[in-house]
Short mmCIF file of the C-alpha atoms (twelve columns), coordinates in Angstrom:
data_MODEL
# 
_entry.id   MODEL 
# 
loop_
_atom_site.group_PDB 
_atom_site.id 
_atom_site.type_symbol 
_atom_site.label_atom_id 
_atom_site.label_alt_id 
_atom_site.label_comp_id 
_atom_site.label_asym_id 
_atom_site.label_seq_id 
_atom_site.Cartn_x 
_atom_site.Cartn_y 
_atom_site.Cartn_z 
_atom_site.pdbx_PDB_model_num 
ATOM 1   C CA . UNK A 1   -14.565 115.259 73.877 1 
ATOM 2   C CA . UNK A 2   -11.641 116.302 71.571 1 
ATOM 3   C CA . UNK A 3   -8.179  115.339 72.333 1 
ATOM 4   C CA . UNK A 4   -5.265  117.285 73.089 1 
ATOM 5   C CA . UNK A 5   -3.316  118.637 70.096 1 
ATOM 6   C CA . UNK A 6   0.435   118.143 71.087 1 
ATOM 7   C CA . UNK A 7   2.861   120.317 70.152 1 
ATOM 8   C CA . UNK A 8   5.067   119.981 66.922 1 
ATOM 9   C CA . UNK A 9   8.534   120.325 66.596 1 
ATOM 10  C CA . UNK A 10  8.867   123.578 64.523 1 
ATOM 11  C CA . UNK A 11  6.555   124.870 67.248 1 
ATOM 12  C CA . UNK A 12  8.497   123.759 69.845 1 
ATOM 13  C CA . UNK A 13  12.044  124.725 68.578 1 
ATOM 14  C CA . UNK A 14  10.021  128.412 67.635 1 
ATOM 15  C CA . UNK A 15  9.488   128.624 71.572 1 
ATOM 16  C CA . UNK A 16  13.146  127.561 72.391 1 
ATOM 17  C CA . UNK A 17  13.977  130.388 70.410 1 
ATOM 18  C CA . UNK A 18  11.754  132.777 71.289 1 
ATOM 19  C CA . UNK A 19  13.245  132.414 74.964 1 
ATOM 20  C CA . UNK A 20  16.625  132.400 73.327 1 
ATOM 21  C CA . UNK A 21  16.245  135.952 72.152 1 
ATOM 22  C CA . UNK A 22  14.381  137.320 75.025 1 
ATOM 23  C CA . UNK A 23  17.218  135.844 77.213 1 
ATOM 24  C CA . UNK A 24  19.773  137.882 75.173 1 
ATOM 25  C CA . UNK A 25  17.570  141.048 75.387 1 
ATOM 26  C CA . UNK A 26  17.353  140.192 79.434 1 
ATOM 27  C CA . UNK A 27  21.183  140.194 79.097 1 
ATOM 28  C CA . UNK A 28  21.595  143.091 77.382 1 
ATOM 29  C CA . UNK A 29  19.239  145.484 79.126 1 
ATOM 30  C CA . UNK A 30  20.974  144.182 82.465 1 
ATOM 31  C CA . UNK A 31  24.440  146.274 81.516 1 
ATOM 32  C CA . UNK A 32  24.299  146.508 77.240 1 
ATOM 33  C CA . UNK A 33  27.725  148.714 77.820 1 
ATOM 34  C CA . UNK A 34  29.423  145.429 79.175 1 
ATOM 35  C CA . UNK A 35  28.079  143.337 76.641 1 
ATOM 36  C CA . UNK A 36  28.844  145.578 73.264 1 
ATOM 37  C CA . UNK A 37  32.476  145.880 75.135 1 
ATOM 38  C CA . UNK A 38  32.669  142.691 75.235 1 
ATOM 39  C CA . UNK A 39  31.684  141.812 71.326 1 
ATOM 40  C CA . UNK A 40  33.878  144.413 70.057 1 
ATOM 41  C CA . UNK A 41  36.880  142.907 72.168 1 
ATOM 42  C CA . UNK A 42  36.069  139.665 70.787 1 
ATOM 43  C CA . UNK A 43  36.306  141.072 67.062 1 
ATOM 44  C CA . UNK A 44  39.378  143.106 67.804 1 
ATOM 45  C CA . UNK A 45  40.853  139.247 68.533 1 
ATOM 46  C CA . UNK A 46  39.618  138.386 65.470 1 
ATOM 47  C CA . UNK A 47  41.470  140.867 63.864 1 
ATOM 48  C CA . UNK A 48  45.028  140.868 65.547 1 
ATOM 49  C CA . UNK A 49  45.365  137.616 64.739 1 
ATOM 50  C CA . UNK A 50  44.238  137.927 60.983 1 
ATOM 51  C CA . UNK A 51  46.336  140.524 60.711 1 
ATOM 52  C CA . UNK A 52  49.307  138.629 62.408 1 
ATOM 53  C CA . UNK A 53  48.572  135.926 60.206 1 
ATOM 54  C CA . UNK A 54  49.019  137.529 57.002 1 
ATOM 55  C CA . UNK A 55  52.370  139.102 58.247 1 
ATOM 56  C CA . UNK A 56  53.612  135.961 59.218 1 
ATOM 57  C CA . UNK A 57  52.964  134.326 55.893 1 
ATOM 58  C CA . UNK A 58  54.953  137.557 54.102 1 
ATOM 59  C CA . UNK A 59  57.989  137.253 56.577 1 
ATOM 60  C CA . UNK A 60  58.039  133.267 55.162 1 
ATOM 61  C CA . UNK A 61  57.824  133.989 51.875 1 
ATOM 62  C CA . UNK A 62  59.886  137.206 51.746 1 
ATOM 63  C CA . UNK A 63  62.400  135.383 54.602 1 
ATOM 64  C CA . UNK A 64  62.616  138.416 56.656 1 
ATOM 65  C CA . UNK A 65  60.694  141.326 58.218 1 
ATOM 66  C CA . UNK A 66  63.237  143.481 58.734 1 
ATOM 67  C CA . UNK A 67  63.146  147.030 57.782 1 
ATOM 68  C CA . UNK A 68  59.624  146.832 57.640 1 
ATOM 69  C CA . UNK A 69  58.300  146.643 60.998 1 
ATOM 70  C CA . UNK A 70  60.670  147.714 64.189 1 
ATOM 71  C CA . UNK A 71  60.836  146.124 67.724 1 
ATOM 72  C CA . UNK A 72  58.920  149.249 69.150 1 
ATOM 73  C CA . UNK A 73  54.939  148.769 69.102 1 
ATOM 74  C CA . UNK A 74  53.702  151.159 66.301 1 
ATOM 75  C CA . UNK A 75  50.403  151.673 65.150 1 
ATOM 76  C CA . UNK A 76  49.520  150.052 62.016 1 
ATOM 77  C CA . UNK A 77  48.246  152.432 58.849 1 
ATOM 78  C CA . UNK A 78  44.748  151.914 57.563 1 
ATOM 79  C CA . UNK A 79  44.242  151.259 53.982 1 
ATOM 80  C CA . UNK A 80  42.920  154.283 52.300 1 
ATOM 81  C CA . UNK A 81  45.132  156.608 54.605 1 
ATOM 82  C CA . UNK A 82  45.807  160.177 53.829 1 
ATOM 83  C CA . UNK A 83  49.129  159.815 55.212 1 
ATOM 84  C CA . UNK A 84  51.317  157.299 57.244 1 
ATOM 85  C CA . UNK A 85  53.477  159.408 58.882 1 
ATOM 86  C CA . UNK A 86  54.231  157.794 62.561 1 
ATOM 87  C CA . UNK A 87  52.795  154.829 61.577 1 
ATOM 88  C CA . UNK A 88  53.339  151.569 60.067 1 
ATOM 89  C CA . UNK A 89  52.965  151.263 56.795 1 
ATOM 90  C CA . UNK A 90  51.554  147.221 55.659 1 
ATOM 91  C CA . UNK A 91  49.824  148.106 52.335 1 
ATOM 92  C CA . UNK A 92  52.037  145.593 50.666 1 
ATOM 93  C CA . UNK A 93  49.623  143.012 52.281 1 
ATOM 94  C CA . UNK A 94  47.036  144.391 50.591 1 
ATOM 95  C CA . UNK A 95  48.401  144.708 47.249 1 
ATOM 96  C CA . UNK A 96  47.014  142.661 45.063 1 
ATOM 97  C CA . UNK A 97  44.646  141.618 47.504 1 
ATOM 98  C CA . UNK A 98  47.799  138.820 47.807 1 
ATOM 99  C CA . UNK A 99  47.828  138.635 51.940 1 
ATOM 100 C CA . UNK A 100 44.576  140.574 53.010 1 
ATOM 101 C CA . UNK A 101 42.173  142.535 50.959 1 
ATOM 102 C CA . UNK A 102 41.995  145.325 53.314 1 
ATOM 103 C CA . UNK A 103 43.617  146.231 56.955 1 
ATOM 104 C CA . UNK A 104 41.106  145.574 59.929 1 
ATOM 105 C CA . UNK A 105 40.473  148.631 62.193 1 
ATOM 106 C CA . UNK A 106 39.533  148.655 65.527 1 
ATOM 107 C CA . UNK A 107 35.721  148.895 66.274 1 
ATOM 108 C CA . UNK A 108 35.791  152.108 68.256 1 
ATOM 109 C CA . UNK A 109 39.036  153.514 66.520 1 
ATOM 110 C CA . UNK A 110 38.685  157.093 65.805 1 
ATOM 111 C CA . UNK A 111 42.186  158.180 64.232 1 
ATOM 112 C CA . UNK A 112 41.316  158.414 60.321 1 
ATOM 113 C CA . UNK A 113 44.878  157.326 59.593 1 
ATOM 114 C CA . UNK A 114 45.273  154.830 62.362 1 
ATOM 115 C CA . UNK A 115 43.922  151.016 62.590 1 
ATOM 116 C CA . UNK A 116 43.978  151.387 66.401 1 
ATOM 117 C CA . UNK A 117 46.079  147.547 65.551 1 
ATOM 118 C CA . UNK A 118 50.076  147.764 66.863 1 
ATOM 119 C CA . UNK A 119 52.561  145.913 65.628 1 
ATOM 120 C CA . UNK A 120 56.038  144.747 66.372 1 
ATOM 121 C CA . UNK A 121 58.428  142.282 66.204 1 
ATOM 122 C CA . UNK A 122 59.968  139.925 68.537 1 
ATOM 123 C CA . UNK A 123 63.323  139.219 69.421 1 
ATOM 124 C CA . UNK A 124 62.909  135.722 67.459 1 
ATOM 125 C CA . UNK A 125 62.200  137.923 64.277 1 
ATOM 126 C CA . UNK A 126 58.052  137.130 64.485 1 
ATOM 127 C CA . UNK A 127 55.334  139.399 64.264 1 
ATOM 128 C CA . UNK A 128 53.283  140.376 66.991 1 
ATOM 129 C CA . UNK A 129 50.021  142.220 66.864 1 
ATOM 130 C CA . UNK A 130 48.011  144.119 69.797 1 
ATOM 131 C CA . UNK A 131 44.968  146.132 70.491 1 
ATOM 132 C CA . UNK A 132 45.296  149.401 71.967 1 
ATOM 133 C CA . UNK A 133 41.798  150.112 72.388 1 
ATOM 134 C CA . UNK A 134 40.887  146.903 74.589 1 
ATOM 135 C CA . UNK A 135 38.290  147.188 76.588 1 
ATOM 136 C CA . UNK A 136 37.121  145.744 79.945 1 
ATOM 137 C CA . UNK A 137 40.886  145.500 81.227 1 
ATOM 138 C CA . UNK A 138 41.331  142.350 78.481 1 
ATOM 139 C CA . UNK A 139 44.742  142.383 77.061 1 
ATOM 140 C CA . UNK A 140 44.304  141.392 73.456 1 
ATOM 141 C CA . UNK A 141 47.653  140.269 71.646 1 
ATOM 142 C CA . UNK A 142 48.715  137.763 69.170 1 
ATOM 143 C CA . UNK A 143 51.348  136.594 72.052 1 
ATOM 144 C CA . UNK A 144 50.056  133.547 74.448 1 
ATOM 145 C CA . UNK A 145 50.478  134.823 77.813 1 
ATOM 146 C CA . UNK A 146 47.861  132.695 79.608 1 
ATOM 147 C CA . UNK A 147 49.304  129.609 78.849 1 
ATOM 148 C CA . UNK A 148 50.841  128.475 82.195 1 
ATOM 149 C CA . UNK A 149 54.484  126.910 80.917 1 
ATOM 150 C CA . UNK A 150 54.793  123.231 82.497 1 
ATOM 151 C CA . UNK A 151 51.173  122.326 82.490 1 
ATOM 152 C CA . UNK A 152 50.087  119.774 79.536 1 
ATOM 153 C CA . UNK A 153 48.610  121.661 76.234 1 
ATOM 154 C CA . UNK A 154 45.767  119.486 74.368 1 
ATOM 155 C CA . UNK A 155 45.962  119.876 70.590 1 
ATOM 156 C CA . UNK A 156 42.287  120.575 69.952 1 
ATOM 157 C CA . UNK A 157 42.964  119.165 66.284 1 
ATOM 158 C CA . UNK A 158 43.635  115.778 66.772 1 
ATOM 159 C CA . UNK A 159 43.099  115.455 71.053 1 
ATOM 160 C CA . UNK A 160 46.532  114.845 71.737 1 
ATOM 161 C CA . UNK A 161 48.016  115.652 74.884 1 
ATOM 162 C CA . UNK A 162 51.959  117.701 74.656 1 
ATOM 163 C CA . UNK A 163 53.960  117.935 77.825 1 
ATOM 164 C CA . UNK A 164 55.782  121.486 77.906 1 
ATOM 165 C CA . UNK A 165 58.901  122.605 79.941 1 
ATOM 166 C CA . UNK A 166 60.192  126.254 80.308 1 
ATOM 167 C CA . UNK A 167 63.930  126.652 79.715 1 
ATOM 168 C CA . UNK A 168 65.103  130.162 80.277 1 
ATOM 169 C CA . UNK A 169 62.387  132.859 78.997 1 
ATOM 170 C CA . UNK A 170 61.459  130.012 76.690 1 
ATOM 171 C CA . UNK A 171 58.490  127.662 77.042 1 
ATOM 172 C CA . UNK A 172 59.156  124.423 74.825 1 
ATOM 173 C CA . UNK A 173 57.161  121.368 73.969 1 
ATOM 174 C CA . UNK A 174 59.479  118.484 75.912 1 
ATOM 175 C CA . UNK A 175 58.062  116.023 73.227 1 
ATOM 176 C CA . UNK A 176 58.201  115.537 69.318 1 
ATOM 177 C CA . UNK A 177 55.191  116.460 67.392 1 
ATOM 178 C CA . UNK A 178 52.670  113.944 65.912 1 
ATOM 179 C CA . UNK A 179 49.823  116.263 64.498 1 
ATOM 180 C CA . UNK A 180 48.838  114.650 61.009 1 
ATOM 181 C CA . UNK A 181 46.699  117.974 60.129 1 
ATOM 182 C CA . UNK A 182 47.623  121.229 59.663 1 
ATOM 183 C CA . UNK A 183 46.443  124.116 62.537 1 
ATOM 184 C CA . UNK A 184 43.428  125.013 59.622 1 
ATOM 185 C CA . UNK A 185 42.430  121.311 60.014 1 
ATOM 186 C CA . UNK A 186 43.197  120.713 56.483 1 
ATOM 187 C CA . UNK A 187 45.260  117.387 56.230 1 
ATOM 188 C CA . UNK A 188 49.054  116.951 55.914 1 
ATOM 189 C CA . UNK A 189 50.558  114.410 53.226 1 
ATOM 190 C CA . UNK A 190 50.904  111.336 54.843 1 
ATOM 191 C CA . UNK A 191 53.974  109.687 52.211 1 
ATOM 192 C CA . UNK A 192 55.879  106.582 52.791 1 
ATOM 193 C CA . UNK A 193 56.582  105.966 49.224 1 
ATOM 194 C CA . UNK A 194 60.144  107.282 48.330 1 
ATOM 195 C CA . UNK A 195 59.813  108.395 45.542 1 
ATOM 196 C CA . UNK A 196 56.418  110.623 46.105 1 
ATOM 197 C CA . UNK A 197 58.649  111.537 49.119 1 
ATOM 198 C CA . UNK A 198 61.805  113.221 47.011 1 
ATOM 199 C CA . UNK A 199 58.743  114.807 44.841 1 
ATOM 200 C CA . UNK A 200 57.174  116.548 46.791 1 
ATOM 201 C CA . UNK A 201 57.474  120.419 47.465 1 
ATOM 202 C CA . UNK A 202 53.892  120.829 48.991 1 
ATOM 203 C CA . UNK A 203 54.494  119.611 53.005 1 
ATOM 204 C CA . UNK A 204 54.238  116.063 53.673 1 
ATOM 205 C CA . UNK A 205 55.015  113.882 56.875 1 
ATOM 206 C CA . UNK A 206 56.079  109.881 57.748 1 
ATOM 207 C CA . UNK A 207 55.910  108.349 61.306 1 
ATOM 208 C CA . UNK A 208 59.283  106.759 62.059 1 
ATOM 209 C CA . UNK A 209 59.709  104.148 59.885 1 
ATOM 210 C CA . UNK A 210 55.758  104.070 59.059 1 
ATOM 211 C CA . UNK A 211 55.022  102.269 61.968 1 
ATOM 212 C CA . UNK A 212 53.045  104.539 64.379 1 
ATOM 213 C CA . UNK A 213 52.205  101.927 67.067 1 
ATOM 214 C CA . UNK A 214 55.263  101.234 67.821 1 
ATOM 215 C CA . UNK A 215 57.731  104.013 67.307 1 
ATOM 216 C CA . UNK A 216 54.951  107.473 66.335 1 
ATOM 217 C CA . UNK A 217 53.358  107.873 69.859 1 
ATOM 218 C CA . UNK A 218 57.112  107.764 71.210 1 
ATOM 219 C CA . UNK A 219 58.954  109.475 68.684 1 
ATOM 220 C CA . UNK A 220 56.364  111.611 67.016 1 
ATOM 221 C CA . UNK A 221 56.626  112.381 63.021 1 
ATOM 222 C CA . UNK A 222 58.988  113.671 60.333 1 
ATOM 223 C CA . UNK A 223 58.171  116.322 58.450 1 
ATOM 224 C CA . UNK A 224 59.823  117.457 55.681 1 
ATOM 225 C CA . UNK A 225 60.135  121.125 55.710 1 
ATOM 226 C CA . UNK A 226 57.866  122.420 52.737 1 
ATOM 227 C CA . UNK A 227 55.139  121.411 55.959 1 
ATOM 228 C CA . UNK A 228 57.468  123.504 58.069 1 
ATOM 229 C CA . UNK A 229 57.250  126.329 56.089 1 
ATOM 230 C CA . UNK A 230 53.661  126.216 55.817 1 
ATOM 231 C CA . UNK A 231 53.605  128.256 59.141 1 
ATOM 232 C CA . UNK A 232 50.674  125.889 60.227 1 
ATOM 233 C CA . UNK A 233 52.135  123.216 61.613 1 
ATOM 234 C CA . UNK A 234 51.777  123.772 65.328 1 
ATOM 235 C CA . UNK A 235 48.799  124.205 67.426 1 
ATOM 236 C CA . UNK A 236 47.370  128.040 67.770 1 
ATOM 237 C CA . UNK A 237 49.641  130.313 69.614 1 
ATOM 238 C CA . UNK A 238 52.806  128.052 69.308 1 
ATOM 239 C CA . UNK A 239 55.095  128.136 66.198 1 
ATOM 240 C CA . UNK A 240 58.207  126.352 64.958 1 
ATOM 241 C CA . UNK A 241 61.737  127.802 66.367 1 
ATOM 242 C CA . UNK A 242 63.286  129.767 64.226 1 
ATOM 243 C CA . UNK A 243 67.396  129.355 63.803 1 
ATOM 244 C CA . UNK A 244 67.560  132.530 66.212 1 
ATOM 245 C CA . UNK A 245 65.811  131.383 68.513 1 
ATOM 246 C CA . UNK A 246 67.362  127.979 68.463 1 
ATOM 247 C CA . UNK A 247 70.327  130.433 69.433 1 
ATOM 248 C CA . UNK A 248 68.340  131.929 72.357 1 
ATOM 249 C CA . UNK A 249 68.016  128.093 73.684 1 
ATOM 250 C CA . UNK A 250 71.428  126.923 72.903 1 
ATOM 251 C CA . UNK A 251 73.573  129.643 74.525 1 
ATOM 252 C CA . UNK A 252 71.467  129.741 77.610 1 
ATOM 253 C CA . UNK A 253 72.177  125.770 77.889 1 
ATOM 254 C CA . UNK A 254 75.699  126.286 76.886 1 
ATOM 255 C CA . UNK A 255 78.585  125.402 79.049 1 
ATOM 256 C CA . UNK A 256 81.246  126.234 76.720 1 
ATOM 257 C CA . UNK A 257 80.253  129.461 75.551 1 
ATOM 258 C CA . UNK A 258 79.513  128.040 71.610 1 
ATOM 259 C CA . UNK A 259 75.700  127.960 71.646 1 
ATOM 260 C CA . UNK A 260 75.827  126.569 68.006 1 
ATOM 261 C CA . UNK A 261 75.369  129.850 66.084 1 
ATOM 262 C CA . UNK A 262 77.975  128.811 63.313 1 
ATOM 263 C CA . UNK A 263 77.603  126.114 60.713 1 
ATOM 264 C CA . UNK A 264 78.669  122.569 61.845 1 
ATOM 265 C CA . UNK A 265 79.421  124.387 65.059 1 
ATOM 266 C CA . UNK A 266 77.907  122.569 68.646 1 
ATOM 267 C CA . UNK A 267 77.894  123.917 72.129 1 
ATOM 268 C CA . UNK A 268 78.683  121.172 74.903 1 
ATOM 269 C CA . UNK A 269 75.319  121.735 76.580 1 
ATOM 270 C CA . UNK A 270 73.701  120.743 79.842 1 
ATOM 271 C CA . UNK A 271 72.212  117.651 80.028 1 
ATOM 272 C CA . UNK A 272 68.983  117.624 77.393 1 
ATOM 273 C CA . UNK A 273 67.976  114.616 78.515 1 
ATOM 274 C CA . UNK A 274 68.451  112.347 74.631 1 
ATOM 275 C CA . UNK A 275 67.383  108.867 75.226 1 
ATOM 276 C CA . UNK A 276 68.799  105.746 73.616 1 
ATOM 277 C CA . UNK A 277 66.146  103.722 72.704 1 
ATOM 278 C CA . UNK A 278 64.176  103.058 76.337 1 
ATOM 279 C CA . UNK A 279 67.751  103.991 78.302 1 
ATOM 280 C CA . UNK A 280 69.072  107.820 78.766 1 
ATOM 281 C CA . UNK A 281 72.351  108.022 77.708 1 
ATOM 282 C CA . UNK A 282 75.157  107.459 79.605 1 
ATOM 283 C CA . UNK A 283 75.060  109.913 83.138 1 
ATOM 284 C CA . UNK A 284 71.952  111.701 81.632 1 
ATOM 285 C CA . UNK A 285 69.618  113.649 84.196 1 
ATOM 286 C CA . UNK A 286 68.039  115.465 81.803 1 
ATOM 287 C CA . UNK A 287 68.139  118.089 84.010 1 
ATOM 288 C CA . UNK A 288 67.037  121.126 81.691 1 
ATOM 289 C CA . UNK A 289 63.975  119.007 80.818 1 
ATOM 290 C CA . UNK A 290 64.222  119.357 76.599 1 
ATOM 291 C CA . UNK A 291 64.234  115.774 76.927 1 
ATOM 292 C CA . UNK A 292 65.275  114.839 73.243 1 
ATOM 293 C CA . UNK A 293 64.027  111.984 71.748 1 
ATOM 294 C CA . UNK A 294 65.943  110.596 68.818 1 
ATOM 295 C CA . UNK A 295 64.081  109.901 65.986 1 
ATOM 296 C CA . UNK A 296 66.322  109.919 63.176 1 
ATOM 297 C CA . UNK A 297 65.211  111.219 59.973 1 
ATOM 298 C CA . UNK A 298 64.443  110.534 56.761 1 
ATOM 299 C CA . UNK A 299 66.820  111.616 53.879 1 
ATOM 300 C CA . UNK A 300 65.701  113.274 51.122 1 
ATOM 301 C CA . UNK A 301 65.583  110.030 49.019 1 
ATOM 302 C CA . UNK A 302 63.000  108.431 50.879 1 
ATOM 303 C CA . UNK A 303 65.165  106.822 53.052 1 
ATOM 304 C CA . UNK A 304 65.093  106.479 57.296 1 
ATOM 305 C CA . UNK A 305 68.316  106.665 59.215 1 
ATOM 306 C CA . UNK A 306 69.868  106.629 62.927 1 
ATOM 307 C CA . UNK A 307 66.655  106.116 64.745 1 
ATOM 308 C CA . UNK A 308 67.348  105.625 68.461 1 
ATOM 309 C CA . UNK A 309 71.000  107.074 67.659 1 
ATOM 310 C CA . UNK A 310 70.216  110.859 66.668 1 
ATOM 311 C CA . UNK A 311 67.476  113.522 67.289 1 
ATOM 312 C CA . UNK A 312 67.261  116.231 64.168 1 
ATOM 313 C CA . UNK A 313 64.905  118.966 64.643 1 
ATOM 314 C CA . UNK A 314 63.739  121.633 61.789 1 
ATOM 315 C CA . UNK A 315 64.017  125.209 62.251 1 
ATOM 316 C CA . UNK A 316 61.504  127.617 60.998 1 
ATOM 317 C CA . UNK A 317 64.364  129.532 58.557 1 
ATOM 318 C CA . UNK A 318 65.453  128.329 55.534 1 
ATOM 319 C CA . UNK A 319 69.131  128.778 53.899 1 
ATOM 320 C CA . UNK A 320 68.430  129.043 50.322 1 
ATOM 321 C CA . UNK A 321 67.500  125.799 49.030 1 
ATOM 322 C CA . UNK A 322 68.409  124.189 52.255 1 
ATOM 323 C CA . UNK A 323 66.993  125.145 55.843 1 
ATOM 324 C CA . UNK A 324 68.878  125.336 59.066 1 
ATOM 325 C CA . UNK A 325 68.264  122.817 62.178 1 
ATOM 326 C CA . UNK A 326 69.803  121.136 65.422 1 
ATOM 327 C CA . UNK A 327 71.047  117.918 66.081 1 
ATOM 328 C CA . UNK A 328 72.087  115.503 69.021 1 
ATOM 329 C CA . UNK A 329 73.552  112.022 69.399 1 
ATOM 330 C CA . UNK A 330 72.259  109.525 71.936 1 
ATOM 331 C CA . UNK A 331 76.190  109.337 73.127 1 
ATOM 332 C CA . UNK A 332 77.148  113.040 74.200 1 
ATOM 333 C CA . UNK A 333 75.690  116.309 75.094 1 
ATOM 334 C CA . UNK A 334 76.662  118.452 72.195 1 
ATOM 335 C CA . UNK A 335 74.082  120.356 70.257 1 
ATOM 336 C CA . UNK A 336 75.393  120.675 66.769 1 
ATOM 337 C CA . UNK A 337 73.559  123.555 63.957 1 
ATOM 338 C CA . UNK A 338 73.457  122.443 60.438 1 
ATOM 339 C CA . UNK A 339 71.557  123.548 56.811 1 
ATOM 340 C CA . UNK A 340 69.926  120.222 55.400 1 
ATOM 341 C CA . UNK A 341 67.621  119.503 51.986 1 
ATOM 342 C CA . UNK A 342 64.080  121.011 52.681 1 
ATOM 343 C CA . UNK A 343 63.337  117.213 51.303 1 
ATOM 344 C CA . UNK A 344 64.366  115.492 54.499 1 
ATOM 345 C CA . UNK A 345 62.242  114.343 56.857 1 
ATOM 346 C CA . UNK A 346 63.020  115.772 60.832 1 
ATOM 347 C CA . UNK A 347 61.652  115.818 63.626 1 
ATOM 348 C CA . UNK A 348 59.661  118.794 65.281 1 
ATOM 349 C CA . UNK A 349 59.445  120.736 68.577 1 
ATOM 350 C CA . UNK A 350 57.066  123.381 69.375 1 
ATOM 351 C CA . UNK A 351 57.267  127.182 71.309 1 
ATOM 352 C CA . UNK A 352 55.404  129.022 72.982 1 
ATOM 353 C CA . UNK A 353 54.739  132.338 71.172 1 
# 
């Protein structure tokens, strides 16, 4: 009698896939026009927020997008146009091949000047990028509108867990980052020698005085802001404030009608909640929920100051060879704006896109 031949594991994993395929066939025949809908509007995604990407990276290094895209949504021109006329013109990212070798255009777009891609920007001065050809009733956009404002956002990137609070039409993280790895999951300098610190132009980051067990999971990191300026710092569909919008926050907390927009200038604010070591400060309530935490920061020498006394955070803009930011002390409620060494080392709060 001859035994049995069992089955090998090609064979086996050749069946698995077999059913695979006919599965996706099954799928397909079932309603294809849902299905191909459905893979364009995932590429369309794809493509909004390459697109936003690369426009993002231009307004950093060029320090402004003005004059080059307005606060209407237009429709972006396709590389290789005839003509541009009523439409936005971005072949500046594609020269050179410097930003993006060519524009994306829609899957289904049939304009032979058009992408089918708007863009526009927002009243913080970032790009935003949308499909006008969506199908299925999906809105596709490079802004985050299904992100419920209040409810705890996992950083897929390193697991950790950020409460977030919404303050006016704003939706803030109410605690100081502590990602070690950029939002490409490529690492972040990790420098607690001084002098590598001062050196360094390419991003790097410290945990309050290098000791993340006992002041990192409170406190969060520095971050000097070559990392700010990276644009990659904070998880996908969150960015760094920029000094405008650090405006936006600071006159709607504003009791004395200075929301900080001049140098050196501070608001008396409501109550943001800074706490002094494990104590609020004196009368605190933290009753618009920003809830400060005051870190210090680290000069751009290497070396740590006013931890548990001040709270610096970074701005996204920078101010020549300087960048602006906003400050508290532990002691009183006044929110003061201020251009520091892209060197130092502050603190850093996420927002919403």
């Amino acid at each position: 009698m001859n035994p049995k031949k069992a089955f090998t594991l090609l064979e086996i994993l050749l069946v698995v896939a077999a059913i695979a395929i006919l599965a996706g066939i099954v799928i397909l025949a079932i309603n294809p026009s849902r299905q191909l809908a459905k893979t364009r509007n995932t590429q369309r995604s794809m493509d909004v927020n390459t697109i936003q990407k690369a426009l993002y990276q231009y307004s950093i290094d060029h320090n402004s997008l003005s004059g080059v895209v307005s606060t209407t949504p237009t429709e972006i021109c396709r590389s290789g146009a005839s003509s541009c006329s009523g439409l936005i013109d971005l072949s500046f990212l594609t020269n050179n091949s410097v930003y993006l070798t060519s524009l994306p255009t829609d899957p289904q777009v049939v304009s032979s000047n058009g992408t089918g891609y708007m863009v526009y920007i927002l009243p913080s001065g970032r790009p935003a990028v949308s499909s006008s050809l969506a199908e299925l009733d999906q809105e596709i956009s490079t802004i985050n509108k299904s992100f419920i404002c209040g409810s705890a956002l996992i950083d897929t990137r390193d697991s950790q867990s950020y409460s977030t609070v919404q303050i006016g039409d704003q939706c803030w993280f109410k605690e100081n980052l502590r990602a070690v790895k950029y939002n490409d999951n490529t690492n972040i300098l990790n420098l607690t020698d001084s002098t590598q610190w001062q050196n360094d132009t390419s991003g790097a980051y410290v945990w309050v005085q290098n000791n993340y067990a006992v002041y990192g999971a409170t406190y969060g990191a520095l971050y000097n802001f070559y990392a700010v300026n990276s644009g990659k710092l904070c998880p996908s569909g969150w960015h760094i404030p920029s000094d405008a919008e650090f405006v936006i926050l600071t006159n709607f907390l504003s009791v004395d009608g200075q929301g900080g927009a001049g140098i050196n200038v501070g608001g008396k604010l409501k109550d943001v909640g800074i706490t002094y070591w494990t104590s609020p400060n004196i009368g605190a309530t933290n009753s618009s929920g920003f809830t400060a935490l005051p870190a210090g920061y680290r000069n751009a020498s290497g070396a740590f100051a006013y931890r548990g006394y001040y709270s610096y955070f970074w701005s996204s803009s920078p101010d020549g060879p300087n960048a602006w930011n906003r400050y508290f002390h532990y002691n009183y409620l006044t929110f003061f704006r201020a251009s520091y060494s892209q060197a130092t080392g502050f603190s850093v709060r996420c927002l919403l896109d």
